[in-house]
PLY file of the C-alpha trace (Angstrom):
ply
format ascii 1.0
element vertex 84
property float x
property float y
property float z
element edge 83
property int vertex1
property int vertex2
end_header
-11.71 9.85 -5.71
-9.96 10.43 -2.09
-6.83 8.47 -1.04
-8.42 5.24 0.42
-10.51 5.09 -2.32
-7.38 5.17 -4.88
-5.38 2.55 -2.77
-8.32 0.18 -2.22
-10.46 0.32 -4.87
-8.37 -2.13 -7.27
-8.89 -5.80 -7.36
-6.15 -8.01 -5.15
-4.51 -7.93 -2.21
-2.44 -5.02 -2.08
0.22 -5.99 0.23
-0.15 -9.72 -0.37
-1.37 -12.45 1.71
2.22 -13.56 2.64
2.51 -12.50 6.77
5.61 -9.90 6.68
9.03 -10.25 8.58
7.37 -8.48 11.67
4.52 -10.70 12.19
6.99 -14.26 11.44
9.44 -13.03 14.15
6.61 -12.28 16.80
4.21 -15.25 15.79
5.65 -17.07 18.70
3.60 -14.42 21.41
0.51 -14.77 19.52
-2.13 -17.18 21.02
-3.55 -20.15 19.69
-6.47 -18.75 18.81
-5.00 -16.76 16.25
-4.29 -19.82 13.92
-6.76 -19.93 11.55
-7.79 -23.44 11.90
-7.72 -25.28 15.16
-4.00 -26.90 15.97
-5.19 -29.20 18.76
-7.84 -30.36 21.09
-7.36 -27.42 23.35
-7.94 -24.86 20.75
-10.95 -22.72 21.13
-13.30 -23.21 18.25
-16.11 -20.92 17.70
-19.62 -21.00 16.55
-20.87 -17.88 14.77
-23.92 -16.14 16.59
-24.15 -13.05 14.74
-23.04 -11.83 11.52
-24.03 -8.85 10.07
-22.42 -6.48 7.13
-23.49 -3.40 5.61
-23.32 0.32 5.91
-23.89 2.55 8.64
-23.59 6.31 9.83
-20.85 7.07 12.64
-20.62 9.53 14.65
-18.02 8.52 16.86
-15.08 11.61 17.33
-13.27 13.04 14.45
-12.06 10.10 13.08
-14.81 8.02 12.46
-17.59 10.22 11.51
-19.72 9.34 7.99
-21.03 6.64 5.81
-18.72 3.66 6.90
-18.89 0.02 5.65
-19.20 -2.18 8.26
-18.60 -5.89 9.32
-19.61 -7.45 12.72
-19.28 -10.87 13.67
-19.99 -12.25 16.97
-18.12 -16.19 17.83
-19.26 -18.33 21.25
-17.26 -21.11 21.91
-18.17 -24.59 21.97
-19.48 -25.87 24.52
-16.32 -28.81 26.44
-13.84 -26.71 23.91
-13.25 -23.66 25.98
-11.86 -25.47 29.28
-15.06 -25.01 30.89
0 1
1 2
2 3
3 4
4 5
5 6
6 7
7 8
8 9
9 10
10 11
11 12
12 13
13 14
14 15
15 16
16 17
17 18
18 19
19 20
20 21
21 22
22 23
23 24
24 25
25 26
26 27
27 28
28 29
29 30
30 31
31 32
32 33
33 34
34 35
35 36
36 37
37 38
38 39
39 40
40 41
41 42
42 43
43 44
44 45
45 46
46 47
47 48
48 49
49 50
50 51
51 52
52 53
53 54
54 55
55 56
56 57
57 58
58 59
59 60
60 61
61 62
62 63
63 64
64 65
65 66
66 67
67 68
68 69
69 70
70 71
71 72
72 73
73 74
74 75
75 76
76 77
77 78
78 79
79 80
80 81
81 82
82 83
């Protein structure tokens, strides 16, 4: 079993789902549409287009070349929600 494999495989969250000192001291730059649930009227909510999960075979460079699991999800915003 290779590294990731080792480190990933278990059941969990291995670093927790707590955000760490980093991410509390800079939330203040991140925009609103990084809070997981809309905090006002002019948040941006999305509605899912495409969503799509399984495996696939990159060939992309040297780092991303093999069997890879894969997750792709594709968000439009509402229509009168995106200041449009």
């Amino acid at each position: 079993m290779n590294f990731r494999d080792q480190n990933f495989s278990v059941a969990g969250y291995k670093y927790g789902t707590a955000p760490n000192a980093f991410l509390v001291q800079q939330a203040h730059r991140l925009p609103a549409a990084w809070t997981p649930v809309p905090a006002s009227a002019d948040a941006v909510v999305l509605t899912e287009v495409l969503a799509w999960e399984g495996e696939i075979l990159l060939d992309e460079g040297p780092g991303h070349q093999g069997l890879a699991h894969v997750t792709r999800w594709l968000g439009q915003a509402q229509a009168g929600r995106d200041g449009a």
